[in-house]
N, C-alpha and C positions, 0 to 999 in steps of 0.2 A: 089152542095156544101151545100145549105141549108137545101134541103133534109135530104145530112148526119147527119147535124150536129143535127137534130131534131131528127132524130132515135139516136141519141147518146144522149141525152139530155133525154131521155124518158127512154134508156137502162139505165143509172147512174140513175134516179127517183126509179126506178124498182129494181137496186139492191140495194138503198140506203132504201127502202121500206121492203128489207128483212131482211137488215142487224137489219134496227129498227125493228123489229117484233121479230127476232132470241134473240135479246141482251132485248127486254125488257120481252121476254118469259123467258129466264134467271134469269134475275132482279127480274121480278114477282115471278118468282116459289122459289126464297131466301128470298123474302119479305114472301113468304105465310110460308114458312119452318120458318125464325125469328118469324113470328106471331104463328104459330103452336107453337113454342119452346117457345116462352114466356108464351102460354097458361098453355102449361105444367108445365113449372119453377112455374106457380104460384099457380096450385093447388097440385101437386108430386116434390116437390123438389129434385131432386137425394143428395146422402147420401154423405157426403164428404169422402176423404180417411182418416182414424184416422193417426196420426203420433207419437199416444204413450205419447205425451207431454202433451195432457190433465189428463191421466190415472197419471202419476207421480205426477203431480202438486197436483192429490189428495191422497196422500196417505199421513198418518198422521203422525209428525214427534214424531218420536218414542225416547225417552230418552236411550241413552247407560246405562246398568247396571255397575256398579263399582262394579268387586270384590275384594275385599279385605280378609282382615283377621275377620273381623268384622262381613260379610255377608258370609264368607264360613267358615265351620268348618273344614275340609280337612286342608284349607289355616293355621288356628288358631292352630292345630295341629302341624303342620310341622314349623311353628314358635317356637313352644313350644318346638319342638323337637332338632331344633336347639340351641336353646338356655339354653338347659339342657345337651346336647353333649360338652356345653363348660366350663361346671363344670368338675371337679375329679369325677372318676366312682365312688368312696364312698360314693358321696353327691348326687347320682341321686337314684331311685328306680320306676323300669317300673313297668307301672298299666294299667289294660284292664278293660274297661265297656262297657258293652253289653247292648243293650238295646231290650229284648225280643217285646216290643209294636212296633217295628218297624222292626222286621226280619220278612223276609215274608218264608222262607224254601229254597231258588231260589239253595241254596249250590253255591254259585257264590265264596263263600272265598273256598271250600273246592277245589274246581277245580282251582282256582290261585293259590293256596296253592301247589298244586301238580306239577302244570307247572314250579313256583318257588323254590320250592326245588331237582325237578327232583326226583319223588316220585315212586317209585316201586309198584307194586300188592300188596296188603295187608299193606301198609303202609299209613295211614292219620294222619297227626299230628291237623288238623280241623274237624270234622264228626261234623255235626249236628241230634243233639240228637229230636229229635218228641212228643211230651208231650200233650195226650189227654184228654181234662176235663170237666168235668157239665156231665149231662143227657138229654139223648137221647130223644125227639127232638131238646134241647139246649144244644151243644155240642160245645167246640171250641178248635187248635191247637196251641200248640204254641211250639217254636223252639228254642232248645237249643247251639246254636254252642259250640264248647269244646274244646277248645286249651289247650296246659298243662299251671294248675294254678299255675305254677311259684310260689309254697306253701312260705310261710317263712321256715316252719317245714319240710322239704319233707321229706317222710316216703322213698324215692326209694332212697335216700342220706346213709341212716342207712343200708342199707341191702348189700348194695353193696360188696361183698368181697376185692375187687381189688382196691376202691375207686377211680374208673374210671368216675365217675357224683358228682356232687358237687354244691354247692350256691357259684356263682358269688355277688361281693359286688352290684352290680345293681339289684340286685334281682333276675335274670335269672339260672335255675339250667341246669346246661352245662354240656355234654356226650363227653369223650377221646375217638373216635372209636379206637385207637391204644391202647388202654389201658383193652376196653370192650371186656371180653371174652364169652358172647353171653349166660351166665348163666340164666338169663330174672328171676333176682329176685326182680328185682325191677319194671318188668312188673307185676309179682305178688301183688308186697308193694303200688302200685297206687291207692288210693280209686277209684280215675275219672276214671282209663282206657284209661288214656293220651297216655299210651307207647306202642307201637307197635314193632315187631320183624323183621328184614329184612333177609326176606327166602332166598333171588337171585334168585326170580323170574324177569322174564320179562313179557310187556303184546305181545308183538312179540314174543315169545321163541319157538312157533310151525308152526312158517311160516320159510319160506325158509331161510330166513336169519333175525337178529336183527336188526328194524329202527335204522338208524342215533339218534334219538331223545333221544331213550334208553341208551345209551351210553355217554350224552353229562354229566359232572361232575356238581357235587353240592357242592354248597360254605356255607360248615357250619360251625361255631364255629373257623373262620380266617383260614378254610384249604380250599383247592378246591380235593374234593374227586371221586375218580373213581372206578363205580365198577366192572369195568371189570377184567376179572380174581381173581375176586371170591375176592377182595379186602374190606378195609373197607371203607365203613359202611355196606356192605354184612354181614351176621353173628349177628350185633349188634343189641343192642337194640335202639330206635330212636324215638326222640318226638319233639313237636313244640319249638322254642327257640325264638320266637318273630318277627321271620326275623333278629337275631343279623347282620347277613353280611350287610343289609338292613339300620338299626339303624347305623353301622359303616359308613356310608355313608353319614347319615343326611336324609333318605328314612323311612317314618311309613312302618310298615308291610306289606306284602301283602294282607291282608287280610283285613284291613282297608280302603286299599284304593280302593279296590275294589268291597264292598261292596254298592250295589244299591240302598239300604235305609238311610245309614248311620248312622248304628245301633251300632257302635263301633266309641268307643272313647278310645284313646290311648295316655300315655306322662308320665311322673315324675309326682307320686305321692308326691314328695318332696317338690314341685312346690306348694302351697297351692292356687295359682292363675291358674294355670293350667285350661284347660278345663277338664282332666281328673279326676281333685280331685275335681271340681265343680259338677261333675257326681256322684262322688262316697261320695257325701254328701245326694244326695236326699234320703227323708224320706222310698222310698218305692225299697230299694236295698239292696237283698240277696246275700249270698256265699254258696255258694253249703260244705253240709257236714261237717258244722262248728264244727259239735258236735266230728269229728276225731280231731282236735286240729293242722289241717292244717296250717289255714292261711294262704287260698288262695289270690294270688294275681289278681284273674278276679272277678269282680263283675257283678249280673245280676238287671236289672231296670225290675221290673214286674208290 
């Protein structure tokens, strides 16, 4: 028995010898790994993961812009316009100023212009005119857009046989396509070359069929017009009218508003507070052809 109990005494010693060796070889090699890892921590820090929340905290609190009527002219305009819509048509009178230092040529009205009135092949009621000057190596361009000048005087009013155009009390000189029998005398009588003739062409008309697009009617002068089947305003003669459908609305022209410079100023002349007549005061603002005895109603800022 005491034998036994001595080899079992010696066997527990023996495994209790390994167990400690195994557990502090354990121990050890996490104490070396902690010290290795602190070594590291302390001269390579690894990089933390961003969470975005520093980046926002710095960005700088940027002031909202307030537009207003004050800070936009578009805005100032379409106030003006409304509030000239609520006089009698007698007491208003539309005026356009251009301002040539700030057209850049882009034709950006002549193409809204077209989308808006649903414009035919050879029909613009906007073209910008191209005006090249000085000498050659100082030479510069400058751009005319050309809407009809809505004259006081219109020479195309006089010639008319049928009295099918005419001066609206707003100033606007207005075409009856029911009335216009396609004579183009008053495309003739136009100093500017405002007035254009509508052949009934299409720009589809040799492909297989006519786009949807071509066909869709245009709202001029309080009618909505179609020209299919050779209706009017096919035949007639045909020119800019300010976007009246537009102005009916409480809407500036299209050409105004879609101008990238904002080279056009538009409202009641009658308005002496106007932005429009504020324009049409500055010192350095011609009319084209003054000397025909017109009295155009577009002014240019040069």
């Amino acid at each position: 028995m005491a034998e036994e109990k001595k080899q079992e005494s010696l066997l527990n010693k023996e495994i209790s010898r390994k167990d400690f060796l195994r557990t502090a070889g354990v121990v050890g090699g996490g104490v070396a790994v902690s010290v290795a890892a602190v070594t590291v921590s302390r001269l390579s820090p690894p990089p933390e993961v961003p969470t975005g929340k520093e980046t926002i905290r710095n960005i700088p609190d940027f002031k909202t812009v307030e537009v207003n009527e004050k800070s936009d002219l578009l805005l100032r305009m379409q106030a003006e316009l409304k509030k000239a819509l609520a006089k009698p048509v007698e007491e208003r009178r539309w005026m356009m100023v251009i301002d040539t230092r700030k057209c850049v040529g882009c034709h950006a009205c002549t193409v809204a212009c077209i989308a808006e009135n649903k414009l035919p092949p050879g029909v613009v009621y906007r073209p910008v005119v191209q005006e090249e000057f000085g000498e050659y190596p100082n030479t510069q361009l400058r751009f005319f857009p050309r809407p009809c000048m809505q004259c006081e005087e219109p020479s195309c009013v006089a010639v008319c046989p049928v009295n099918a155009t005419w001066k609206r009390p707003d100033g606007i000189t207005q075409i009856d396509y029911d009335k216009c029998i396609g004579c183009r005398y008053c495309i003739s009588a136009c100093p500017y070359g405002a007035r254009t003739s509508d052949f009934g062409e299409y720009y589809t008309e040799d492909t297989p069929e006519l786009q949807p697009y071509e066909l869709l009617s245009s709202n001029e002068y309080g009618k909505s017009w179609n020209r299919e089947g050779h209706n009017s305003p096919m035949g007639n003669a045909r020119k800019c009218h300010f976007c009246l459908h537009r102005l009916n609305e409480g809407e500036l022209p299209m050409c105004v508003s879609t101008c990238i410079g904002r080279a056009n100023y538009f409202g009641d002349a009658n308005d002496p507070d106007s932005l429009v007549s504020e324009m049409a005061r500055q010192p350095n603002q011609i009319k084209l052809l003054e000397e025909k005895g017109t009295k155009p109603s577009v002014i240019y800022l040069v």
